[in-house]
N, C-alpha and C positions, 0 to 999 in steps of 0.2 A: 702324565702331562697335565691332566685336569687340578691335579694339588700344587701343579706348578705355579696354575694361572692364578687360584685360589688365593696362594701365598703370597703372589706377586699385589694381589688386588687387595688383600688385607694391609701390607704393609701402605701400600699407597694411602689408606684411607686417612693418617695422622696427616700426611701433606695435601693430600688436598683442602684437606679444613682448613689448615693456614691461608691459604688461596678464598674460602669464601665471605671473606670481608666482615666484622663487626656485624653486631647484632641492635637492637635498638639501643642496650647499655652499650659501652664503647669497650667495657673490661668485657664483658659478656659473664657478665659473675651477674644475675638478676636479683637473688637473694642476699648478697652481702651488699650493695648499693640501691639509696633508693633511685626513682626514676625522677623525684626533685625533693632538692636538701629545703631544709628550713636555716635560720640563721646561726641558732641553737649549737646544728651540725656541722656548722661549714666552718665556725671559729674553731673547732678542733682539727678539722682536715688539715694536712702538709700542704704546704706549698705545691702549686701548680697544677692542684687537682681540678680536673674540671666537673663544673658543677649547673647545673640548673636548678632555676631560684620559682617561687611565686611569688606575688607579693606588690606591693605599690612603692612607687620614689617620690617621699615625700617634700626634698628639698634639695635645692641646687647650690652646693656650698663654692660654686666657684671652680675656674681650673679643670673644667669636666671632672669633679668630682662631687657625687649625690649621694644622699643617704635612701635607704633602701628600709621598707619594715613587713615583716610578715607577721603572724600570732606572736613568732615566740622572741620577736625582740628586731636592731637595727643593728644597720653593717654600711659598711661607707662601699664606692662602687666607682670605680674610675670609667667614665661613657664616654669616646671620641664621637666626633659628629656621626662617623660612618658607621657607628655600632645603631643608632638608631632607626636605620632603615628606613627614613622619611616619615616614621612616627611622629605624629605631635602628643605628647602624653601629658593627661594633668593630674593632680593630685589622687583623685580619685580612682583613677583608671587602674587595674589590675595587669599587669605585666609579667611575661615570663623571661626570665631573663637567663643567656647563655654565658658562661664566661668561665674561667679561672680564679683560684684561690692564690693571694698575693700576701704571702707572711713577711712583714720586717719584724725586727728585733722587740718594736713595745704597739705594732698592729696588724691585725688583719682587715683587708680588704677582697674587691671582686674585682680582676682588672674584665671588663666587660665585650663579648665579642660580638654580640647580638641582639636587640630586644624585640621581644612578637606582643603585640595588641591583641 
């Protein structure tokens, strides 16, 4: 009876892990993603990847669309009003910014779902 239980509670163990929700990374792979892309990184990623950014918005092109720059270069970033959280951000300020990777045919962008001060 006890190899019964045993076997019964081995087998369970793959489904309950489905059941315990994401990990601080969202694939839960910690070594193959970082915990925030540079700009460098994120023009390679596929579409719809979600990404966390550092870095400052250095200009407002219009159309909720800002450009964005970190060490290793700039990326354009589409911000609705609601993504800024009642932030007021300026030039200067360091932001971490939540969002997805948006490929068309000749760019990538960040369609943006969050920013933290």
């Amino acid at each position: 009876m006890k190899k019964i239980s045993v076997m019964a509670l081995i087998a369970c163990m793959p489904i309950c892990g489905a059941f315990a929700g994401p990990g601080k990374n969202m694939n839960n792979n910690m070594n193959t993603h970082p915990a925030v892309w540079n700009v460098t990184e994120v023009i390679s990623l596929p579409d719809d990847t979600p990404v966390v950014m550092r870095g400052r918005i250095t200009k407002n092109m219009g159309n909720n669309i800002f450009v964005f720059e970190d060490a290793s270069g700039t990326i354009m970033m589409e911000i609705d009003e609601e993504s800024w959280n009642g932030n007021t951000v300026r030039v200067d300020d360091v932001v971490t910014v939540y969002g997805n990777v948006d490929k068309g045919s000749n760019y990538t962008e960040i369609d943006v779902e969050s920013i933290v001060k």
